[in-house]
N, C-alpha and C positions, 0 to 999 in steps of 0.2 A: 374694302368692298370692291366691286368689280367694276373694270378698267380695259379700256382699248384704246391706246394711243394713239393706233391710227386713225379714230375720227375726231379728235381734238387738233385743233389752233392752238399759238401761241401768241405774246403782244411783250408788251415793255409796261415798265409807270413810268410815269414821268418823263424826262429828257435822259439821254445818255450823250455821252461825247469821248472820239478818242481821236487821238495824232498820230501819226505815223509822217516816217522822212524815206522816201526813197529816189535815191540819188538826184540829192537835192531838192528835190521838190518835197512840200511839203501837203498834203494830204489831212485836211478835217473835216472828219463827220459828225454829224451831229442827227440822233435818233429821237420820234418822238412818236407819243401814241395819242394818234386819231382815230374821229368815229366816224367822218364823212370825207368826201372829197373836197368838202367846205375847208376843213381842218387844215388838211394837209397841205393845200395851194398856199394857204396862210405861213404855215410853220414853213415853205419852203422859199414864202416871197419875205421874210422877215431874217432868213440867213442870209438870203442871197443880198439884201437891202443891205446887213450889218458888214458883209463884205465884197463891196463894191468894184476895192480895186484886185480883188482876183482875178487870177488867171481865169477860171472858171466855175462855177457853183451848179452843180451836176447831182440829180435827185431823181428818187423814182417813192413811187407810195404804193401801198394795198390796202383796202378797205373794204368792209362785208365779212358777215360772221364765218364765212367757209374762202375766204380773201378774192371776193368775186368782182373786185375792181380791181385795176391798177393801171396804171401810168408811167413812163419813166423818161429823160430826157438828158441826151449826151452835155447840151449846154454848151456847143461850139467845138468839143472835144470829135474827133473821128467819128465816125457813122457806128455804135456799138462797140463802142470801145470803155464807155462809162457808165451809161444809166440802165443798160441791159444786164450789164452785168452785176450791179447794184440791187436790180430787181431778182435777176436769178438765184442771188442770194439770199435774198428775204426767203423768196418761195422755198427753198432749200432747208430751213428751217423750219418752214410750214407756220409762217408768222404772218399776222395779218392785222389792219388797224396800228398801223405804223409810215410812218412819212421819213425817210433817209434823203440828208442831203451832204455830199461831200465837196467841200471848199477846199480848192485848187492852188498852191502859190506857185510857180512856175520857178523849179531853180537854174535852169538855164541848161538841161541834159535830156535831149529828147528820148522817151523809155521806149516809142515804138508802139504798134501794135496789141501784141499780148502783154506789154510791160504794162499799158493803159489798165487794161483788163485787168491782168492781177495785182495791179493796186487797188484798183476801186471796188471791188471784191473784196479784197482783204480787208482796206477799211471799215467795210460793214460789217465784216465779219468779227474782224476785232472789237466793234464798240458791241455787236449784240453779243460775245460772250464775256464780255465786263462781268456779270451778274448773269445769273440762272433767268430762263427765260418764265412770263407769266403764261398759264396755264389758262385760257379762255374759255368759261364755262357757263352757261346759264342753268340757272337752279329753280326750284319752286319750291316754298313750305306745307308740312303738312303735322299738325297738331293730331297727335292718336295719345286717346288713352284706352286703356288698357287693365284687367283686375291682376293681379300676382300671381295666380295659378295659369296664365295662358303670355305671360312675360316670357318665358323661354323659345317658345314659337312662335311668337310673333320676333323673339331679336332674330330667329334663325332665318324667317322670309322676307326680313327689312335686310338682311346681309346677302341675299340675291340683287341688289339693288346698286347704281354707283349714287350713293350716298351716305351722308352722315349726320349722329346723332349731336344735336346742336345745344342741347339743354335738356336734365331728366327733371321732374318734380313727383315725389315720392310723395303722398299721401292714401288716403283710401284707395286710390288705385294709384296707377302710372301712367304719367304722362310725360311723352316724348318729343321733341321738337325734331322733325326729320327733314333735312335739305336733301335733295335728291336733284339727279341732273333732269334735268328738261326731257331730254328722249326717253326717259323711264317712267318719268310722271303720267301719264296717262295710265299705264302698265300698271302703275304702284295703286292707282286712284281703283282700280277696278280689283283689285285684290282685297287693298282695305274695304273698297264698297262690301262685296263680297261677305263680308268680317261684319257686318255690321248690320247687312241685315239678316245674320245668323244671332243676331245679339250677343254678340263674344265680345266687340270692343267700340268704340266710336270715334268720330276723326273728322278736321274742318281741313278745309286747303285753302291759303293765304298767296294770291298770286304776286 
């Protein structure tokens, strides 16, 4: 069904973690997915607590369904040398409701400048394409049934829609369980209404 990528977000489940060594030094990050800025202060005060005697523990977050917060913080490292560029990554993605924090060991070879930068970059980069990224979507249901003679038209103006049919039950009529995204549901509610006070089919909506 129909699809625009460019107003979707992305996230994570769970925790992600990757390593990288460049010269010498040692570089871990550690990903997770947050709903608030409550979250994320948590998930980045509890790496940073796990490792103490680091060089540095260097973190940035986004949070809000369209990532209308964030934060991010070098952590003693150079003026933008770490947490900036940690965040322009995320955003680069177009991910949000995630908290990145990369733990520093110092192996004794200063990288400089941009070497800062494209480590701490790269680290985020590498733990968020571990795994395909999650697709951030809010949905609403809507229960329509439906008789057999008006099933073909009605799947053709539920397939103008970005959603999906989530369970059929076949008896005297048909009934469908339709997830649809959020920004269509209104759209879809007034089509089906439509439908139904023509007496063609009937339909609840389950928020």
């Amino acid at each position: 069904m129909m699809e625009n990528s460019e107003n979707y977000f992305y996230s994570i489940k769970d925790i992600r973690k990757f390593e990288i060594k460049i010269k010498r030094s040692t570089f871990f990050c550690s990903l997770k997915f947050v709903e608030t800025t409550k979250q994320a202060k948590e998930h980045i005060s509890q790496i940073s607590n796990k490792n103490k005697t680091a060089t540095h523990n260097c973190w940035a977050y986004i949070v809000g369904d369209s990532g209308t917060t964030s934060h991010c913080s070098d952590a003693g490292e150079p003026s933008g040398t770490a947490g900036l560029p940690m965040l322009n990554t995320l955003k680069k993605y177009k991910t949000t409701n995630i908290a990145a924090v990369v733990t520093r060991h110092y192996g004794g070879v200063k990288l400089g400048i941009k070497g800062l930068i494209d480590a701490y970059s790269e680290s985020v980069k590498q733990t968020l394409e571990q795994k395909k990224l999650v697709k951030l979507i809010k949905t609403e249901i809507f229960c329509i049934t439906t008789p057999y003679s008006f099933n073909d038209t009605l799947i053709y103006q539920l397939d103008k829609y970005s959603g999906t049919i989530i369970n059929t039950d076949y008896s005297e009529a048909i009934t469908y369980v339709f997830e649809v995204e959020q920004k269509d549901a209104l759209k879809l509610e007034k089509h089906l209404l439509g439908f139904q006070n023509s007496g063609i089919l009937t339909y609840s909506q389950n928020n």
